[in-house]
Each structure stands twice: as structure tokens, then as C-alpha cells.
Backbone bond lengths (Angstrom), bond angles and torsions (degrees), N, CA, C in turn:
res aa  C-N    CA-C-N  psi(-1)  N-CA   C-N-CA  omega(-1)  CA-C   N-CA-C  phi
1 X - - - 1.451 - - 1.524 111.22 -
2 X 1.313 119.89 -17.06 1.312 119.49 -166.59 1.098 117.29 -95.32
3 X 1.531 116.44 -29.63 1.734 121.11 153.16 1.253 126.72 -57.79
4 X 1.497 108.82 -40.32 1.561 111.60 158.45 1.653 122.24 -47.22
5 X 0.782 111.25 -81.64 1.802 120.14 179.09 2.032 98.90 -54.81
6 X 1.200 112.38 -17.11 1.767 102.98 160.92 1.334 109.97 -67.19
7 X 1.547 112.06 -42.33 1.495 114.11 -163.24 1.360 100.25 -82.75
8 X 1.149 118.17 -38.81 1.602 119.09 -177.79 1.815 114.00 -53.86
9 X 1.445 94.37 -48.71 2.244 101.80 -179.19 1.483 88.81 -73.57
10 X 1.505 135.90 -58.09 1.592 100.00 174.50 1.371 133.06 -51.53
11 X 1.016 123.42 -31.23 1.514 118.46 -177.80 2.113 106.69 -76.85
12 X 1.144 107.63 -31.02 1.437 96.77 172.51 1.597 102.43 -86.27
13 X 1.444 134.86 -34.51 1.392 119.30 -176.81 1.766 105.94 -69.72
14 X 1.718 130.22 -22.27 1.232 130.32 171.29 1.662 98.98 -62.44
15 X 1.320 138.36 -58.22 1.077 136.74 -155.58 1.538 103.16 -77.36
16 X 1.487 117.60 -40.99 1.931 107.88 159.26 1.389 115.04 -53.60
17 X 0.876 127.40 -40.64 1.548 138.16 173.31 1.587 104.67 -52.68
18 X 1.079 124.20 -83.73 1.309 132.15 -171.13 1.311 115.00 -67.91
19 X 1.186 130.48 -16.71 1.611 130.23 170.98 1.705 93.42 -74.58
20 X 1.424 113.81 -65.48 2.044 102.85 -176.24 1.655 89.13 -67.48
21 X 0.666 179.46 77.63 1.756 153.61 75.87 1.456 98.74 -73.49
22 X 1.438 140.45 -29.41 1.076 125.87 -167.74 2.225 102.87 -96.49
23 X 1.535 116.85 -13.43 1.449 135.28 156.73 1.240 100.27 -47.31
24 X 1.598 110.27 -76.68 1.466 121.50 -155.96 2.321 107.50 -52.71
25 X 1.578 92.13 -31.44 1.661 86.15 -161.94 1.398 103.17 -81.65
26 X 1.476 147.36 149.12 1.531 161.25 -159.92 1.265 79.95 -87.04
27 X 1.723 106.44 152.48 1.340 124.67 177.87 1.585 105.82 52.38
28 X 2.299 83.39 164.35 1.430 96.61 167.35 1.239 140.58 -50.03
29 X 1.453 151.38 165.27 1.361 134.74 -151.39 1.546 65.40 -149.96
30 X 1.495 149.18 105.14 1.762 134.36 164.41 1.605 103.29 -88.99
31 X 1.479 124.83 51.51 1.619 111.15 163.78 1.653 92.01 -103.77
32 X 1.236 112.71 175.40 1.194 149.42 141.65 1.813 128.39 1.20
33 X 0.837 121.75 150.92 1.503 134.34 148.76 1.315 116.35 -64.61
34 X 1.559 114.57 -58.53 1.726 145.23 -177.43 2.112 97.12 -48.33
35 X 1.601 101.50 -56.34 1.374 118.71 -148.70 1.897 85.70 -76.43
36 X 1.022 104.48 -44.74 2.109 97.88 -167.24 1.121 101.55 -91.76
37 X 1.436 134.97 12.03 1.469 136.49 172.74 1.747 90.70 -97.50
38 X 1.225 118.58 -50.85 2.098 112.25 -167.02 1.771 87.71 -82.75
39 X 1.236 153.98 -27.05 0.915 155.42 176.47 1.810 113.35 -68.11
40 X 1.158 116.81 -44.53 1.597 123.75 161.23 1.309 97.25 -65.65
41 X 1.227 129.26 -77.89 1.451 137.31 -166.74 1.907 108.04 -33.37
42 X 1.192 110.71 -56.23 1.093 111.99 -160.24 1.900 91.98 -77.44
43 X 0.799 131.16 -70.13 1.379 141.60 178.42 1.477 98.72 -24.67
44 X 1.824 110.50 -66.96 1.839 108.30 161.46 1.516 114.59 -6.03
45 X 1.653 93.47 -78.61 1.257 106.25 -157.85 1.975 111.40 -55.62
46 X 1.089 119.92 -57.78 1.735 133.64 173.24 1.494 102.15 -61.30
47 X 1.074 129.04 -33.74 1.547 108.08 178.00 1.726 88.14 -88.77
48 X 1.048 138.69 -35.68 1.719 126.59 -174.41 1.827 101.07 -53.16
49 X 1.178 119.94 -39.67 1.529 125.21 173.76 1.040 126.31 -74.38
50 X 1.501 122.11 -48.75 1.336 134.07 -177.99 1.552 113.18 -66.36
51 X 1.396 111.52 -46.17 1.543 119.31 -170.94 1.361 105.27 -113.59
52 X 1.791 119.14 30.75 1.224 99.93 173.55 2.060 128.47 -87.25
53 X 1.230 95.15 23.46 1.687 104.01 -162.11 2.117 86.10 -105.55
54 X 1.359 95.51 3.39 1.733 93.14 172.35 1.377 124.38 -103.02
55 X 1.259 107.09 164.94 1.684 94.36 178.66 1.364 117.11 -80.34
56 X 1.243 120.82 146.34 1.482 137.77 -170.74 1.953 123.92 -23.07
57 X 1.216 92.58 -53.24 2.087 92.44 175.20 1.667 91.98 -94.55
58 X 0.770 154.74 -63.23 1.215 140.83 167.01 1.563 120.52 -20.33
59 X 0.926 107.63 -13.13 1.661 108.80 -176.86 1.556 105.85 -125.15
60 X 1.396 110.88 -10.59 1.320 119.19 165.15 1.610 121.31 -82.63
61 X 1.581 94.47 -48.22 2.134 99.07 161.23 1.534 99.48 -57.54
62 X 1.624 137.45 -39.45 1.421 111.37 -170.67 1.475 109.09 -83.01
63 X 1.443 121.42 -23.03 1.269 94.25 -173.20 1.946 109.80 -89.67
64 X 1.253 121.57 -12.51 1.221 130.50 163.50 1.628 116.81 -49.88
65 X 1.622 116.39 -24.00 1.218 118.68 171.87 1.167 121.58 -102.90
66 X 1.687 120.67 -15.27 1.049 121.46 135.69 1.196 136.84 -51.22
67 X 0.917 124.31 -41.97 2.085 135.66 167.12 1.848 92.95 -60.75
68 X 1.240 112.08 -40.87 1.647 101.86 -178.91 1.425 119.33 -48.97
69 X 1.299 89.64 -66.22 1.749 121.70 163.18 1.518 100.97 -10.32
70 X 1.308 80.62 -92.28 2.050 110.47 176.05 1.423 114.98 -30.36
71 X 0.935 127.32 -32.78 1.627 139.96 -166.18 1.528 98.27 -103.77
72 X 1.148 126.11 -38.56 1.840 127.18 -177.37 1.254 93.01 -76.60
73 X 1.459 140.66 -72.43 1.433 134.80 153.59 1.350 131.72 17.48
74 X 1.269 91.17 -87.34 1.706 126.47 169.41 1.349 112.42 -34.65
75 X 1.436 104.01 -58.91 1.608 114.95 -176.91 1.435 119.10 -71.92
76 X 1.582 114.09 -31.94 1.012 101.61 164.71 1.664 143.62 -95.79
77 X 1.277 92.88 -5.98 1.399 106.95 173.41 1.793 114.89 -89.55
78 X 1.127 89.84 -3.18 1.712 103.10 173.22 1.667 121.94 89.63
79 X 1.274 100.03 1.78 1.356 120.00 173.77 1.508 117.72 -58.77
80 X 1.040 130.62 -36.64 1.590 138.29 -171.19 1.891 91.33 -94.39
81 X 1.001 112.22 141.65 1.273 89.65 175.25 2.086 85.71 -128.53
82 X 1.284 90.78 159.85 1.636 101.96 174.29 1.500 118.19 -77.83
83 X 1.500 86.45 139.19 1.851 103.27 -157.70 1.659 127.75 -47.45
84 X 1.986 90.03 -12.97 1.732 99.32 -177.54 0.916 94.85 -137.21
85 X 1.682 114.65 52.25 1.576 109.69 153.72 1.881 99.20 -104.66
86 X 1.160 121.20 171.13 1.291 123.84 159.82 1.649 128.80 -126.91
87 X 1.087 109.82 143.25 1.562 112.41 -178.76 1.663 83.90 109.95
């Protein structure tokens, strides 16, 4: 049960994550719900490691700009694809 409800607070702390990284960046961001939920999530996870010797919101503004990062990236390298494209 306890991996469950782990996976469950990551997937809503990825989607807090990636909803303010997608605030913080100018202009529309047209991916997904799906795409800024594994994009928070994953960013979660590497900024939870990378910046864990920081204090707590401080490591939440860095990894939120990391998920920014990740998402400007994404979009431009063609990786994110837009939410009403298909294929």
C-alpha cells in the first residue's frame, strides 16, 4: 500500500510541479495534461536528488525551473507534441 500512495503523491506533486513551470514560461505551452504531469514528475524526481542538500521551497522554485527548462526543451526539439495533434 505504501508504494501505491508513493506513486500516487508523485504523480500529483509532478503535476504541481509542471503546471507552475508551465506559469513561470511566456506564452502558450499547447502540450497536454498527460505531457506536464511526466514532465513535473520526472523533473520532481532529479531536482528531489540534485537539490536535495537545500531547504525545502527553495528546491521546489529550482526544480519548478527545471520542469520549465524541460518543457522549453521538449517543445522545441519536438518532443512534446501539441495536445490536438495526432499520431
Amino acid at each position: 500500500m505504501g508504494i501505491i500512495l508513493s506513486i500516487i503523491g508523485n504523480i500529483i506533486v509532478g503535476a504541481i510541479i509542471g503546471y507552475a513551470a508551465r506559469l513561470v514560461l511566456p506564452g502558450a505551452q499547447d502540450i497536454g495534461l498527460a505531457q506536464t504531469i511526466a514532465v513535473g514528475v520526472i523533473a520532481g524526481l532529479i531536482g528531489g536528488i540534485v537539490f536535495s542538500w537545500f531547504w525545502i521551497p527553495i528546491t521546489f522554485v529550482l526544480t519548478v525551473v527545471l520542469a520549465a527548462i524541460g518543457i522549453k526543451v521538449g517543445m522545441d526539439k519536438g518532443l512534446l507534441k501539441p495536445q490536438n495533434s495526432i499520431g
